[in-house]
C-alpha positions in Angstrom: 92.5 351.5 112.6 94.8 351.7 115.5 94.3 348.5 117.8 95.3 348.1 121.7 97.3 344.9 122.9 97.3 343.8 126.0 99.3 341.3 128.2 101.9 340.8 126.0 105.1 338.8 126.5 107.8 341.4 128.0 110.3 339.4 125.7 107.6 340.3 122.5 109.7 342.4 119.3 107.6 344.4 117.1 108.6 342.3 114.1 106.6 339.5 115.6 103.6 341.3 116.3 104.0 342.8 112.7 103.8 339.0 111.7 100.8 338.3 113.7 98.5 340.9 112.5 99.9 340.7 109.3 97.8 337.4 108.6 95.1 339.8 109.0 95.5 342.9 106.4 98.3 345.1 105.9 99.7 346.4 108.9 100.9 350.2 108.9 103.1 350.5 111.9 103.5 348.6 115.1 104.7 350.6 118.7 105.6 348.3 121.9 105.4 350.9 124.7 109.0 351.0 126.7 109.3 351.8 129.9 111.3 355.4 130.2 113.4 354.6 133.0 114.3 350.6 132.5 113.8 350.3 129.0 111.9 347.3 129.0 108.6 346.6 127.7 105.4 347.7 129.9 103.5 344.6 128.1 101.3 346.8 126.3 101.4 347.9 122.6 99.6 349.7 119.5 99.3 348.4 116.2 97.6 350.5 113.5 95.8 348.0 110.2 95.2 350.2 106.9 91.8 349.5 106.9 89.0 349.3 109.2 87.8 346.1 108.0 91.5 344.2 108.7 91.4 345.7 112.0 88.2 344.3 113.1 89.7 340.7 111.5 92.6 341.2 113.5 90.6 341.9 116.5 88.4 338.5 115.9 91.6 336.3 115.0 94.1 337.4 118.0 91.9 338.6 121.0 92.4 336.0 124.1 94.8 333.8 121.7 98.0 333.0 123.4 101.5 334.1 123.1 104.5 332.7 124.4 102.3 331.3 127.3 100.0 335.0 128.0 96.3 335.5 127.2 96.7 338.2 124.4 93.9 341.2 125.3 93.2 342.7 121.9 90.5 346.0 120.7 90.2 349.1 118.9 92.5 351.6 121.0 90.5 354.3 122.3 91.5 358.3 121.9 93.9 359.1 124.2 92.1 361.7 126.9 93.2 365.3 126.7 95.7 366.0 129.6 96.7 369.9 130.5 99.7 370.9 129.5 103.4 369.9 130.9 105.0 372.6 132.9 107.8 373.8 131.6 110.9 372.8 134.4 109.6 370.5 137.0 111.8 370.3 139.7 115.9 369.9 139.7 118.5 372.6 140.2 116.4 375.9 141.9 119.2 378.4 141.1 119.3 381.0 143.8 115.9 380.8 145.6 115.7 379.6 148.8 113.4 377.3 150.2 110.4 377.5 152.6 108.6 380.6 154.2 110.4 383.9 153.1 107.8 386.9 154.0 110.1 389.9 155.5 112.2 387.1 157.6 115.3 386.9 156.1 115.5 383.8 153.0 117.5 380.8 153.3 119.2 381.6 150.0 121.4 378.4 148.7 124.2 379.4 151.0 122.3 379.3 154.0 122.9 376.4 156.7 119.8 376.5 157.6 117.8 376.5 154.1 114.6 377.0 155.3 113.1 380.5 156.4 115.6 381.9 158.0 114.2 381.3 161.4 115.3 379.6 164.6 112.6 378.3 166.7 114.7 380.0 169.6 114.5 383.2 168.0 110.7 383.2 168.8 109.5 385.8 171.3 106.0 385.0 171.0 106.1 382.8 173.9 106.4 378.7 174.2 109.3 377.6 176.2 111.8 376.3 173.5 
């Protein structure tokens, strides 16, 4: 049974937790979530029990119990929602396409000053007094 833990001390190691539910069955594998970009904890975690019946234990024994001063939030994780998939790229380096409104106009390759369209609002003939 995987199981969800919530508001947990950012300072929390995943040999403690392992400790904590361990009172409760035999604990399979425990995953503190880390931020990507700091590295630190988000305060959130999964914990997977062998069984079914430790996992509800665990549930009873730790849910709203306190850890280093933080209400622990503890339940059966849900299934994580299906999410399209990632695009392959996603922004960076565009090689040698411009940028902005090409059409027939000319492109704003990546040596142009202007890297837009190509287009000077004073080039406009079709009127406005620029």
């Amino acid at each position: 049974m995987k199981i969800y833990v919530g508001n947990l001390p950012y300072s929390t190691r995943e040999d403690e937790l392992e400790s904590a539910f361990s009172a409760y069955g035999e604990v399979v594998s425990v995953t503190i979530v880390m931020d990507r970009d700091s590295g630190r904890s988000r305060g959130f975690a999964f914990v997977e029990m062998a069984s079914d019946s430790e996992g509800q234990a665990a549930i009873a024994g730790l849910n709203d119990s306190e850890m280093d001063g933080r209400t622990l939030k503890v339940n059966e994780a849900r299934p994580q929602p299906d999410r399209p998939p990632r695009r392959e790229g996603g922004g960076g380096f565009r090689g040698d396409r411009g940028g902005g409104y090409r059409g027939d106009r000319g492109g704003g390759g990546r040596d142009s000053r202007r890297g837009g369209g190509g287009r000077d609002r004073r080039d406009d003939n079709r009127g406005g007094n620029w």
